[in-house]
C-alpha positions as CSV (number, residue, x, y, z in Angstrom):
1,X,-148.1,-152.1,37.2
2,X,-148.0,-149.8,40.3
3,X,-145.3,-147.2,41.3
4,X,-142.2,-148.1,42.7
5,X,-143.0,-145.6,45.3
6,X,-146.4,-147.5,46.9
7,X,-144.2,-151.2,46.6
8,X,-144.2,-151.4,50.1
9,X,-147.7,-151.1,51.1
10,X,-148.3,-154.2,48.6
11,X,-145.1,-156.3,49.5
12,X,-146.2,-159.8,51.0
13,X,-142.9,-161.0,50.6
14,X,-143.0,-162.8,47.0
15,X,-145.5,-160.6,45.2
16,X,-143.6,-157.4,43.8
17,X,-141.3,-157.6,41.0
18,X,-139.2,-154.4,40.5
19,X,-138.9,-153.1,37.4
20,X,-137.2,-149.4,37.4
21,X,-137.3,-146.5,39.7
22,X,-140.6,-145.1,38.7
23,X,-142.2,-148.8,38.4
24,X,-142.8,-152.1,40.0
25,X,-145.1,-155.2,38.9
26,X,-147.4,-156.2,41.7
27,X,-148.7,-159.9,41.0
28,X,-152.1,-160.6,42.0
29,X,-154.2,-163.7,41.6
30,X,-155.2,-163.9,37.8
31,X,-158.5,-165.1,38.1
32,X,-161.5,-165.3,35.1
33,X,-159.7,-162.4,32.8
34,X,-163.0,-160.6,33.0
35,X,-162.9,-157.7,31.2
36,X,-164.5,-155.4,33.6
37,X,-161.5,-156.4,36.0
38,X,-160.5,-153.1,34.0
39,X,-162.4,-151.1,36.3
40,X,-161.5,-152.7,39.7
41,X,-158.0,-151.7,38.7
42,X,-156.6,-148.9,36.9
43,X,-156.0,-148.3,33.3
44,X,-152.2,-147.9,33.7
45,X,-152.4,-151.4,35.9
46,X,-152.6,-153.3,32.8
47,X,-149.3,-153.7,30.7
48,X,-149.6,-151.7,27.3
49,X,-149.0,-154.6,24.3
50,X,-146.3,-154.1,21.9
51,X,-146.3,-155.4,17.8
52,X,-143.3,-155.6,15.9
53,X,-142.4,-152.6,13.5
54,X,-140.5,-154.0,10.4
55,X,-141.6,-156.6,7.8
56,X,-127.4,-149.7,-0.7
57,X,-128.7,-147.9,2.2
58,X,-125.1,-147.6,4.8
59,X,-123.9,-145.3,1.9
60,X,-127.0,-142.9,1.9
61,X,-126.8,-142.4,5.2
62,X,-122.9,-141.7,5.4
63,X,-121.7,-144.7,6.9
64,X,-119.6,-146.1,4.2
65,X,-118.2,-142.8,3.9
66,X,-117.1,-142.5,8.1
67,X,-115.6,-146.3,7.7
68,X,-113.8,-145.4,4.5
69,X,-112.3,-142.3,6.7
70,X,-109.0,-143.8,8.0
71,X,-109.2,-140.7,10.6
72,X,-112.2,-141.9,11.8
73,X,-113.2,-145.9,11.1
74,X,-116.1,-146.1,13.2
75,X,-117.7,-149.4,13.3
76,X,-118.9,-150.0,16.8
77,X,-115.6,-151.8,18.3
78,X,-116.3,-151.3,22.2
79,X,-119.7,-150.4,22.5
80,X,-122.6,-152.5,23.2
81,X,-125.8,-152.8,21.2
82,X,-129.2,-154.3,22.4
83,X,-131.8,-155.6,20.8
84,X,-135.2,-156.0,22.5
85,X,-137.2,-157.9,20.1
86,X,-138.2,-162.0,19.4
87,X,-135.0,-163.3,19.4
88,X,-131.9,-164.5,17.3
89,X,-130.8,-167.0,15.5
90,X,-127.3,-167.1,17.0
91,X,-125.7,-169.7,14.4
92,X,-126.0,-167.6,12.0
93,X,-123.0,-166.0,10.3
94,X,-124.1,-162.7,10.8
95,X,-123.7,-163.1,14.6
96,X,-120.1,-164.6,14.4
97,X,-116.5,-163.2,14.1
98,X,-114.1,-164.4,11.2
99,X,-112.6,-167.2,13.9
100,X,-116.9,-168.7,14.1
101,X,-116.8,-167.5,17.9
102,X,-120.1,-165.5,18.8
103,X,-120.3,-161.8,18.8
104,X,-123.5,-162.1,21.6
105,X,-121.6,-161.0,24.8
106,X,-124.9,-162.1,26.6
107,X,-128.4,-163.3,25.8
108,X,-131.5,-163.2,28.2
109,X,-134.5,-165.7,26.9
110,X,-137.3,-165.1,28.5
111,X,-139.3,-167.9,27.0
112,X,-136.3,-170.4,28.2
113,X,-137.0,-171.4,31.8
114,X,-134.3,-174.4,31.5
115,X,-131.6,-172.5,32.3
116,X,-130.1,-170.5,35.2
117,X,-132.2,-167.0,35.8
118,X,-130.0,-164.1,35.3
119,X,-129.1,-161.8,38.2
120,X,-131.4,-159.5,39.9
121,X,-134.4,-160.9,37.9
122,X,-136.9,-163.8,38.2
123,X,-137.5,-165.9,35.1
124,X,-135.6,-167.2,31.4
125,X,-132.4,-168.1,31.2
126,X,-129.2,-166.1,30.5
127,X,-126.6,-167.7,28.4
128,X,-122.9,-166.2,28.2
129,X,-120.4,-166.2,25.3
130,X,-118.6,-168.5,26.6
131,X,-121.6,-171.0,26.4
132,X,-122.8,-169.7,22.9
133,X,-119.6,-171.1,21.7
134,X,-120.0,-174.1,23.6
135,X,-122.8,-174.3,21.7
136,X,-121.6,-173.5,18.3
137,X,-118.7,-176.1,18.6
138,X,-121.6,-178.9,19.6
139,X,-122.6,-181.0,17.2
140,X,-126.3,-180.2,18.7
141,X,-125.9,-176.4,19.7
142,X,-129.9,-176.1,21.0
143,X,-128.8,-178.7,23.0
144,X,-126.5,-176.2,24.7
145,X,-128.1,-173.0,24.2
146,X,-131.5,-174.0,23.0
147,X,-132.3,-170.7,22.1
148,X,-134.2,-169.4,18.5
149,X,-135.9,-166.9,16.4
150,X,-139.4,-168.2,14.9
151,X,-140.5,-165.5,13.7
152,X,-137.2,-164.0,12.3
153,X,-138.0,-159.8,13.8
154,X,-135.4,-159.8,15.9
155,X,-132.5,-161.5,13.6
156,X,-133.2,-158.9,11.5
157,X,-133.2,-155.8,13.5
158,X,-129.9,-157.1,15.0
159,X,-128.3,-157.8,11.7
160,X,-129.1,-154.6,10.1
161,X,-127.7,-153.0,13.2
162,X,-124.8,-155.1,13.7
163,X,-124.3,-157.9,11.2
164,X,-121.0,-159.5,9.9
165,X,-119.9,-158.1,6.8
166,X,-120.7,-160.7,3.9
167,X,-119.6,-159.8,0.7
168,X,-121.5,-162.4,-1.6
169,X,-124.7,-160.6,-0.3
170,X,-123.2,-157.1,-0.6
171,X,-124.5,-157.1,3.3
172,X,-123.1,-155.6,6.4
173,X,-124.3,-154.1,9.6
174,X,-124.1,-150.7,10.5
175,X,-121.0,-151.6,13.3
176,X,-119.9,-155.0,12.4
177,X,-117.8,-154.7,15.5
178,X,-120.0,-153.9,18.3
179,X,-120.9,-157.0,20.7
180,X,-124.8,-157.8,20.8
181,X,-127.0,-158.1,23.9
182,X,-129.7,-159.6,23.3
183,X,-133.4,-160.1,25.0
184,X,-135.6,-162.5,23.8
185,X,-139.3,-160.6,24.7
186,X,-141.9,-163.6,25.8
187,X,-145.2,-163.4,24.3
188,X,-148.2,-161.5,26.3
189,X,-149.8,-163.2,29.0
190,X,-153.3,-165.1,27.8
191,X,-155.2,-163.4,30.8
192,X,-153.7,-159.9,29.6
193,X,-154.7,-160.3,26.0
194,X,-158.1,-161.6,27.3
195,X,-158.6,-158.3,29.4
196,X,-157.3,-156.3,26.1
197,X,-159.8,-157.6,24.0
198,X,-156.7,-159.4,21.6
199,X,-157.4,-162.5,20.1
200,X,-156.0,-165.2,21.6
201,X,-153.3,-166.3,18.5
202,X,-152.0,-162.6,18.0
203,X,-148.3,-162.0,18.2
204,X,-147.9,-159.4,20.7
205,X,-146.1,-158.5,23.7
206,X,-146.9,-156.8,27.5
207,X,-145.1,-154.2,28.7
208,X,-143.8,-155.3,31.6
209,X,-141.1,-157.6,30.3
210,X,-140.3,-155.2,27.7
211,X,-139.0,-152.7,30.4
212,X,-137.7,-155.9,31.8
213,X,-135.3,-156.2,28.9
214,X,-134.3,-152.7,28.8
215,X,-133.4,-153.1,32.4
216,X,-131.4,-156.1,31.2
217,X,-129.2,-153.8,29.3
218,X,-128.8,-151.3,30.9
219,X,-127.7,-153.6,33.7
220,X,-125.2,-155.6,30.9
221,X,-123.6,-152.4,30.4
222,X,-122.6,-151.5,33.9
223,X,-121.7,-154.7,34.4
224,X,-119.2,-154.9,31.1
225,X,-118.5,-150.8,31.8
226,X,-119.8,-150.0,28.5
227,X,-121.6,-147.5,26.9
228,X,-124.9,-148.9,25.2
229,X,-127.5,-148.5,22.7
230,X,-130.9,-149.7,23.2
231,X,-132.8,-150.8,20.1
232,X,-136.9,-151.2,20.3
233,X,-138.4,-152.2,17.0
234,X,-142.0,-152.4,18.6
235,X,-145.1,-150.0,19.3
236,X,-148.1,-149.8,20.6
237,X,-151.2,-147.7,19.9
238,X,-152.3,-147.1,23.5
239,X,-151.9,-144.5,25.5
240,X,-152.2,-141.1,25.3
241,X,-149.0,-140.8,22.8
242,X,-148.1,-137.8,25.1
243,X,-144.8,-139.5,26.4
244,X,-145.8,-140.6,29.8
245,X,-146.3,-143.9,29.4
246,X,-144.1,-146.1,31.8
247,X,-142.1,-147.2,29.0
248,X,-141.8,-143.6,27.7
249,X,-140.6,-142.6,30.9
250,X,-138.0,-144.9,31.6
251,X,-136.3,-145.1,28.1
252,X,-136.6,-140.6,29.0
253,X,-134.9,-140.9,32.0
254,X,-132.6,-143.1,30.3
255,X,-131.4,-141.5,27.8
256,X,-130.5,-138.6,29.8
257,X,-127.6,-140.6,31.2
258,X,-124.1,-140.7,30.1
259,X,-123.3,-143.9,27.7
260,X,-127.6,-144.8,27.1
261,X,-128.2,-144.9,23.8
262,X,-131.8,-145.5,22.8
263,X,-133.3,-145.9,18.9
264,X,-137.3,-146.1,18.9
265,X,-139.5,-147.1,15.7
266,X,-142.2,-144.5,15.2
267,X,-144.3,-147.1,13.8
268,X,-146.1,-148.3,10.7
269,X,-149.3,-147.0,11.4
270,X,-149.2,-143.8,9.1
271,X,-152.1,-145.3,6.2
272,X,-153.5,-148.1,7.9
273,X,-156.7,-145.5,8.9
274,X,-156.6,-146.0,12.5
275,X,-156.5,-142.6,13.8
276,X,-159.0,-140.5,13.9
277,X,-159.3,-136.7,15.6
278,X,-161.7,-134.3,16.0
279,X,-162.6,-130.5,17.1
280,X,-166.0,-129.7,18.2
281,X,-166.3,-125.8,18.4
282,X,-169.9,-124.7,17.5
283,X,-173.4,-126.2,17.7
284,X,-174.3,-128.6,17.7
285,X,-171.7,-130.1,20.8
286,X,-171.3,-133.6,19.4
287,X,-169.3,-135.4,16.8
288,X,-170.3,-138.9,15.3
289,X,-167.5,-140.9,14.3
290,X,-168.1,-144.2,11.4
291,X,-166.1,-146.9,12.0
292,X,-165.8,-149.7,9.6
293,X,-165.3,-153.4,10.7
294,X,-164.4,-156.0,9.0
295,X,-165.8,-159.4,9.8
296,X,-162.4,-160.9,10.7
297,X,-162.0,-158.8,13.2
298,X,-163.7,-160.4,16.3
299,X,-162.5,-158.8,19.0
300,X,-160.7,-155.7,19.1
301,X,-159.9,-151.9,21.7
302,X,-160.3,-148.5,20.9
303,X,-159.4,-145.1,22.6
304,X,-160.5,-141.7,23.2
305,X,-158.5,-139.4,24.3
306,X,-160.1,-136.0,25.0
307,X,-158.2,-132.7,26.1
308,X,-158.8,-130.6,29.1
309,X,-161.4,-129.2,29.9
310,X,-164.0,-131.1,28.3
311,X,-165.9,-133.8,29.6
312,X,-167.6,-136.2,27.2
313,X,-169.9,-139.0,27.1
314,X,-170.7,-141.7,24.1
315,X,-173.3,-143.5,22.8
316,X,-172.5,-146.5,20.3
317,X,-175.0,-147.6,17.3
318,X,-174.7,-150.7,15.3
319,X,-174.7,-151.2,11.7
320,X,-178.3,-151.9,12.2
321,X,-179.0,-149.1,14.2
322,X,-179.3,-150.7,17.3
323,X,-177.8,-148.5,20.3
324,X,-176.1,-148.1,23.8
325,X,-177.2,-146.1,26.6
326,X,-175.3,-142.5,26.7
327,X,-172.4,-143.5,28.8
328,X,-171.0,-140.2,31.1
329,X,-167.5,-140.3,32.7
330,X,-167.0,-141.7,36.5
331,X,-164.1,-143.2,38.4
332,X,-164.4,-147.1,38.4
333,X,-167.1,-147.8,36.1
334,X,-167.5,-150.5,33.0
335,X,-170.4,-150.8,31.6
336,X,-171.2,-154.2,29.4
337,X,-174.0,-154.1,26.6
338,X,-175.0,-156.7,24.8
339,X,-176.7,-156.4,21.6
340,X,-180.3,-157.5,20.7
341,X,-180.1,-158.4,16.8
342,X,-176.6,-159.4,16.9
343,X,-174.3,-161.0,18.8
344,X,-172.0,-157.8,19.6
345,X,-170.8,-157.4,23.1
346,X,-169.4,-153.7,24.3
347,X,-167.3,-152.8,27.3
348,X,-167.1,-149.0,28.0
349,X,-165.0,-147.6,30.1
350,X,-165.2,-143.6,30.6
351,X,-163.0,-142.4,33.0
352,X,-163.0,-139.5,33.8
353,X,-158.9,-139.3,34.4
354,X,-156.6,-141.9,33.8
355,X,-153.7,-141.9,36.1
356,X,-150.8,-141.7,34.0
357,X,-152.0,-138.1,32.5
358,X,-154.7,-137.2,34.0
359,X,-157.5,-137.0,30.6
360,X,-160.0,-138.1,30.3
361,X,-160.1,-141.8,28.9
362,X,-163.1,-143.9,26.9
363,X,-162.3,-147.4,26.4
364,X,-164.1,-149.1,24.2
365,X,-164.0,-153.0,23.6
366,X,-165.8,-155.3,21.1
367,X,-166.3,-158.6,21.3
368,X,-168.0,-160.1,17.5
369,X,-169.3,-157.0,15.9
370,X,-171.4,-156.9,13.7
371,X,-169.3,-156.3,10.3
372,X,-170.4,-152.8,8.8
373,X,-170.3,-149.3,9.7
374,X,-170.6,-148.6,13.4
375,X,-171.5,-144.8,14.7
376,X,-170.0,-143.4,17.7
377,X,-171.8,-140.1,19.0
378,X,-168.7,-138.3,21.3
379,X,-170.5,-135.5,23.4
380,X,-170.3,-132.6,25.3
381,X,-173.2,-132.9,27.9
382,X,-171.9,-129.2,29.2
383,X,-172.6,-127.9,25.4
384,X,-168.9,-126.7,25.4
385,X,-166.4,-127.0,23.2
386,X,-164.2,-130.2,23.0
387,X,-161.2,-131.7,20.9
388,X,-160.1,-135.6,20.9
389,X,-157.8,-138.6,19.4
390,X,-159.2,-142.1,18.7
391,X,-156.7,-144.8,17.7
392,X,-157.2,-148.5,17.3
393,X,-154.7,-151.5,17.5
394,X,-151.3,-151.1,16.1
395,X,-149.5,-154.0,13.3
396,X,-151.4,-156.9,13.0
397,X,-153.4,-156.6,15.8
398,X,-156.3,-155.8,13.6
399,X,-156.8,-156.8,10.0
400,X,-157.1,-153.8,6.9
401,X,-160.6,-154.1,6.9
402,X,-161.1,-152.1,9.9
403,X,-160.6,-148.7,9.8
404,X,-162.1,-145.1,10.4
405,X,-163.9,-143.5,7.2
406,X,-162.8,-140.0,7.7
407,X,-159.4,-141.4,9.4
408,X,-156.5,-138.6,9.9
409,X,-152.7,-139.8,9.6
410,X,-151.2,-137.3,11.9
411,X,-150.2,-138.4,15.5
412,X,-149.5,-141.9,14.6
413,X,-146.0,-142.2,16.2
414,X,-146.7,-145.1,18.5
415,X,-145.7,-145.8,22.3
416,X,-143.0,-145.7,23.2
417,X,-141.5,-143.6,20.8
418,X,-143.2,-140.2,22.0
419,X,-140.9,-139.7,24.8
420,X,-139.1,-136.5,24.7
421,X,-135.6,-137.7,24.8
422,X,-134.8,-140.9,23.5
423,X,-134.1,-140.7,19.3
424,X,-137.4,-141.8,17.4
425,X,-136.9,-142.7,14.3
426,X,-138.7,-142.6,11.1
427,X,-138.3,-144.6,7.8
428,X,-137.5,-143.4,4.3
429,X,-137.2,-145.2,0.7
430,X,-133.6,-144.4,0.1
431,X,-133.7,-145.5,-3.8
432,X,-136.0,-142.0,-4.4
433,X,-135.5,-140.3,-1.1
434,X,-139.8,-140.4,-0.5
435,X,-140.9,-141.6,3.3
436,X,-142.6,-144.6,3.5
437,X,-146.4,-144.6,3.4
438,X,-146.7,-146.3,6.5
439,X,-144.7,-144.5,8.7
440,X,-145.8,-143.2,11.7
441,X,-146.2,-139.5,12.0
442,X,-145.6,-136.8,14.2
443,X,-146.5,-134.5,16.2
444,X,-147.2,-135.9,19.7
445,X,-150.8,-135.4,21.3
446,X,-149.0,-132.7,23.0
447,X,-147.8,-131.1,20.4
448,X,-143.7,-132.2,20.3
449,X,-141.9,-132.3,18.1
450,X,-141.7,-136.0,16.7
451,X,-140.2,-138.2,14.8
452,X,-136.8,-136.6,15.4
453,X,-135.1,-138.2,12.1
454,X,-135.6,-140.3,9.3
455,X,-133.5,-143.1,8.3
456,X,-133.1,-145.9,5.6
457,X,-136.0,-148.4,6.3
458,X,-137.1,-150.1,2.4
459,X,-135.8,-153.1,1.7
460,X,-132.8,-153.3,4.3
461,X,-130.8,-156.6,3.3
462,X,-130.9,-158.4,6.4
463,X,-130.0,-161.6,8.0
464,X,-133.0,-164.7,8.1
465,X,-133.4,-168.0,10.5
466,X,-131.6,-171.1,8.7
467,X,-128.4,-168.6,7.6
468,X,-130.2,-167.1,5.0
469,X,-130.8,-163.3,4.0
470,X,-133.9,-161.6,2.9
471,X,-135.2,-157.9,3.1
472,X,-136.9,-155.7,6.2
473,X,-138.6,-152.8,5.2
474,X,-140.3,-150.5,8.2
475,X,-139.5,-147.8,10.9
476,X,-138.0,-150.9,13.2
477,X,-135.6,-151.2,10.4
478,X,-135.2,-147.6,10.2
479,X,-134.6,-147.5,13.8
480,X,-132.4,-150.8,14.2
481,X,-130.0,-148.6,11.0
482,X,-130.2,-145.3,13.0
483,X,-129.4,-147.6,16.3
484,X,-126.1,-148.6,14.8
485,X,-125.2,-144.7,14.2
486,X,-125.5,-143.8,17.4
487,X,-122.9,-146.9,18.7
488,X,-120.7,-145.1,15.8
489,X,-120.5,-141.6,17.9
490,X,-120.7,-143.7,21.1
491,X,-117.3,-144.8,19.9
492,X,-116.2,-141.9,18.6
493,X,-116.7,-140.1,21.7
494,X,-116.6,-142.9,24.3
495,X,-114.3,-145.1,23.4
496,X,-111.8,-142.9,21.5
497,X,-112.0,-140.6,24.9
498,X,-113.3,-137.6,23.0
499,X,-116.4,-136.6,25.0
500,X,-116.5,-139.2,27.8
501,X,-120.1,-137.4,29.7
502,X,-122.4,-138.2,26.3
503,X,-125.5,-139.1,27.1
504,X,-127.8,-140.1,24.6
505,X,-129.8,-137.4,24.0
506,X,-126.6,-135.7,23.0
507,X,-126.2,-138.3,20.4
508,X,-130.0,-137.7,19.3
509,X,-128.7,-133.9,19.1
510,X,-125.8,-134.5,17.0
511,X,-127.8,-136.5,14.5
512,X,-130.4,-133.7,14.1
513,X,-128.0,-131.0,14.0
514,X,-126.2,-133.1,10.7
515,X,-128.9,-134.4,9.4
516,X,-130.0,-133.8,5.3
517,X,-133.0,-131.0,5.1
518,X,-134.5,-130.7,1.8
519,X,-134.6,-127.0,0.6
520,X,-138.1,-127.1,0.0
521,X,-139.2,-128.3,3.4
522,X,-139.7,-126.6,6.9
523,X,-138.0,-128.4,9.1
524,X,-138.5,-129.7,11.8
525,X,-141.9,-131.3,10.5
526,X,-144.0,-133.9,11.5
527,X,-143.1,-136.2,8.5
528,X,-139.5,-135.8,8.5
529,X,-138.8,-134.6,11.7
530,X,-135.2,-132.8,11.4
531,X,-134.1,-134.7,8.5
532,X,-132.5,-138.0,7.0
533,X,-130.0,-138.8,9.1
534,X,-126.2,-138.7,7.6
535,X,-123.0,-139.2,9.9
536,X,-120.5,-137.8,7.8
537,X,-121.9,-134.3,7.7
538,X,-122.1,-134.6,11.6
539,X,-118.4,-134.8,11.6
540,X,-117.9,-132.3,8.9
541,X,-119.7,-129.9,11.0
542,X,-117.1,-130.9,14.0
543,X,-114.3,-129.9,11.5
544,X,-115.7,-126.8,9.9
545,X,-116.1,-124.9,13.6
C-alpha cells in the first residue's frame, strides 16, 4: 500500500487501485515472495493479515427491554448493517423476511469472479436482492447466486447482529429489521502470506480487501441514502496497536461522519501469552526475552516495538545456544541467518522507523525452529534506558504451544480496534457477568483508553451453514451484538428524525455514557473499558434530564 497522495507518480495506467483518501494499492510484479523483498519495500507496503474473532444475552444488555417499549421499538427498520467477514449463507432463514424474500439489500463476493464487478471497484461479483430471490425461488439457487459460507464466521456475526426472530430456538438478532450488506473477504494472497512468514493453509485475510469492503459499505449506504453500521469481527496482531494503522485510520475518519457506524472486536488474544513488554531502566541496558516454540509451529512473525528515544539492537540464541550476530537498526536492511545444528532460518529486520509511526521496528521471522526455548537479548547499545512491546500472530495463526514465558496480558486489543474513534468492543460471560479470559485488553501502546465497552460475547445463539443454529462465543460476537445497538440509536435518531447529524462516535458516546459500572471498579479500565453496554439506561438518561 502507498498513499493516496504519491498515486500519481506510480500510475502507469492500470496499476493503482484506490482504496480511500489516505490509501491506494499499487500492484507490482509479484515475483519469488522472497522474504527480504521486506526490505526493498516498506513495512506499511505489505497488507497487515486479519484472523477471525469469534468461535439470553439481548435481555442483559437492554434490548428486549427498548423493543418491549411501545414508545420506542427499536429494531433496526431503515438502517443498514454490514458485515465484513467470510460470507453468508443466504438461504438460510435467519436472512429471510416472513414472505421467504431476502433481507441482503446487496452482497459483494470477492472470491466470485463469475459475475458482474460491482461499481467503482475491480474484482468479485455483486449480487442484488432482486437476484437473491431469483435465487431463492430456483430450484438450484448457487446456480443463481453461487455464493456461500464454508467456514460459517460470517453467518454468525450477521445473525447475532441481525437475524430473523425464530422462536423454536428462543433466537433473534439484535434488529431483526435492518437490511444486511454483506462482503465476502477473499483469502490472503499466497505471495503475501509467503512474505509474512504464514503457512501456506492458514485462514487469514490482507488488508487491503478488507478496507475494500468497508469502502463497499460505506459506498452502499450513500447509494441507498442510509445510515450504516460497519461490523469487523477480525484482528490482527501487527502493528504498533497505537491506532495508525491504515485500517485504523480509515474506520477513524469514518466514524467521525454523520450516519457511520463502526463495531470492532478487541480480540481474543488476552491468555493466549503472546505479548510480552518490558522496561529497561538500570544496568545492565539489556533485557533477554524466552520464547517457547512448539514444534508445530514452522513458520511464524514477531514484533518489537520500542518507544522513543531508544535505539535497540538484538541478538537471537537457539535452544541449543547457537547465536546470531548483534543486529543494529538501519533503513533498508534484512538480514538472513541460517543455523548451523539446526535447520532454523531467521530474517531480521531492525528498522530504525517504520513509516506509519515513526518507532522503531524489529521484525523477526522463523522459518522451522528449533522447538524449545529460544532467547532474545533486546539492547541498548547507547547504555540508556529503553521500554518495548513484542506480540506474535493473532487466532490461529500460531498453535498454543508457542508462547512467551514471562508473557504480560495488557495491550492485547488487536488492529484495527485501537483507533480512537470507532466503538471497540469487548466480550463478557453474561450468565455471571465475569469478562472472558480471552479477551483482548486495553490500553493502547499509547496509552488510550481501550476497549471502550463490553458486551455479551459467551455462547451467542447464532445462525450455522445448512439452516442450522449453534453457539459463537468471542469479542467478534461481542462486537457483531454491540453492532446491532448502535443500528438501534441509528434508528432512533436517524430514522425517527431525532438527531439527524449523529455520527458514530456519538453513538460510541452514548453507549459509554449508559453503560453498567460495577461499584467496585474504576472505570474507565483497561478490562472493561466504560462498562457493559445496556440501551435502556441510555434512554433513561435522555428522559431523566
Amino acid at each position: 500500500m502507498i498513499s493516496t497522495a504519491l498515486a500519481p507518480t506510480y500510475d502507469t495506467g492500470d496499476n493503482i487501485t484506490y482504496l480511500n483518501r489516505q490509501n491506494s494499492l499499487l500492484h507490482i510484479p509479484a515475483g519469488s515472495g522472497d522474504p527480504c523483498d521486506l526490505g526493498k519495500y516498506s513495512y506499511s507496503s505489505f497488507p497487515t493479515i486479519y484472523t477471525l474473532a469469534s468461535t439470553i444475552s439481548l435481555e442483559k444488555s437492554g434490548v428486549t427491554t427498548v423493543q418491549t417499549n411501545p414508545y420506542l421499538a427499536l429494531f433496526g427498520q431503515g438502517v443498514l448493517v454490514a458485515v465484513i467477514d467470510t460470507g453468508i449463507d443466504y438461504r438460510h432463514p435467519a436472512f429471510l423476511f416472513n414472505d421467504g424474500t431476502s433481507r441482503i439489500l446487496t452482497m459483494w463476493d470477492q472470491t466470485d469472479q463469475s459475475g458482474t464487478i460491482p461499481d467503482e471497484f475491480t474484482f468479485g461479483s455483486e449480487y442484488s436482492r432482486e437476484q437473491i430471490n431469483a435465487a431463492l425461488q430456483s430450484p438450484d439457487p448457487l446456480s443463481v447466486v453461487p455464493t456461500t459460507d464454508v467456514l460459517g464466521h460470517g453467518t454468525a456475526m450477521a445473525s447475532i447482529l441481525a437475524g430473523s426472530p425464530n422462536e423454536q430456538q428462543g433466537f433473534s438478532g439484535v434488529v431483526p429489521q435492518a437490511d444486511l450488506v454483506i462482503i465476502k473477504l477473499k483469502e490472503a494472497k499466497p505471495v503475501t502470506k509467503k512474505v509474512s512468514f504464514i503457512p501456506e493453509n492458514a485462514i487469514c485475510y490482507q488488508e487491503s480487501d478488507l478496507i475494500l469492503g468497508i469502502r463497499y459499505a460505506v459506498t452502499a449506504a450513500a447509494r441507498f441514502n442510509r445510515p450504516v453500521v460497519i461490523c469487523i469481527a477480525l484482528g490482527s496482531s501487527q502493528g504498533g496497536h497505537d491506532g495508525r494503522s491504515a485500517t485504523s485510520a480509515y474506520l477513524d475518519h469514518l466514524a467521525l461522519l454523520p450516519g457511520n457506524g463502526v463495531s470492532v472486536a478487541a480480540g481474543n488474544e488476552g491468555n493466549n501469552q503472546r505479548h510480552y513488554y518490558n522496561a529497561t531502566t538500570a544496568p545492565p541496558y539489556y533485557n533477554d526475552i524466552e520464547l517457547r516454540v512448539g514444534s508445530s509451529d514452522t513458520l511464524f512473525a514477531m514484533e518489537i516495538w520500542s518507544y522513543a528515544p531508544a535505539r535497540l539492537s538484538i541478538d537471537i540464541s537457539s535452544p541449543n545456544r547457537e547465536s546470531t550476530q548483534p543486529v543494529y537498526p538501519g533503513l533498508n536492511q534484512c538480514r538472513k541467518f541460517n543455523f548451523i545444528f539446526n535447520q532454523t532460518t531467521i530474517y531480521v529486520n531492525n528498522i530504525i522507523f517504520e513509516e506509519e509511526t515513526g518507532e522503531q521496528l524489529i521484525l523477526l521471522r522463523f522459518s522451522n525452529p528449533l522447538p524449545g526455548i529460544w532467547y532474545l537479548r533486546v539492547q541498548s547499545p547507547e547504555n540508556e534506558s529503553f521500554s518495548f512491546h513484542s506480540w506474535l500472530p493473532s487466532g490461529d495463526l500460531l498453535s498454543d504451544d508457542t508462547f512467551f514465558l514471562d508473557s504480560n496480558p495488557d495491550t492485547t486489543i488487536t488492529s484495527p480496534a485501537n483507533a480512537r474513534h470507532q466503538l471497540t468492543v469487548t466480550a463478557y460471560n453474561q450468565l455471571n457477568d465475569s469478562i472472558l479470559a480471552e479477551s483482548g485488553r486495553g490500553y493502547t501502546r499509547i496509552g488510550q483508553i481501550k476497549p471502550d465497552i463490553a458486551a455479551p460475547g459467551f455462547e451467542l445463539t447464532c445462525a450455522v451453514p445448512g439452516g442450522l443454529y449453534g453457539t459463537a462465543t468471542g469479542t467478534g460476537a461481542a462486537a457483531a451484538h454491540a453492532a446491532g445497538i448502535i443500528a438501534m440509536v441509528f434508528e432512533w435518531a436517524i430514522v425517527r428524525g431525532n438527531y439527524l447529524r449523529i455520527t458514530g462516535n456519538d453513538a460510541n458516546r452514548l453507549m459509554v455514557s449508559g453503560a453498567i459500572r460495577n461499584p467496585a471498579n474504576t472505570y474507565p479500565n483497561n478490562i472493561w473499558g466504560y462498562g457493559q453496554v445496556e440501551i435502556n439506561r441510555l434512554f433513561e438518561r435522555f428522559t431523566s434530564t
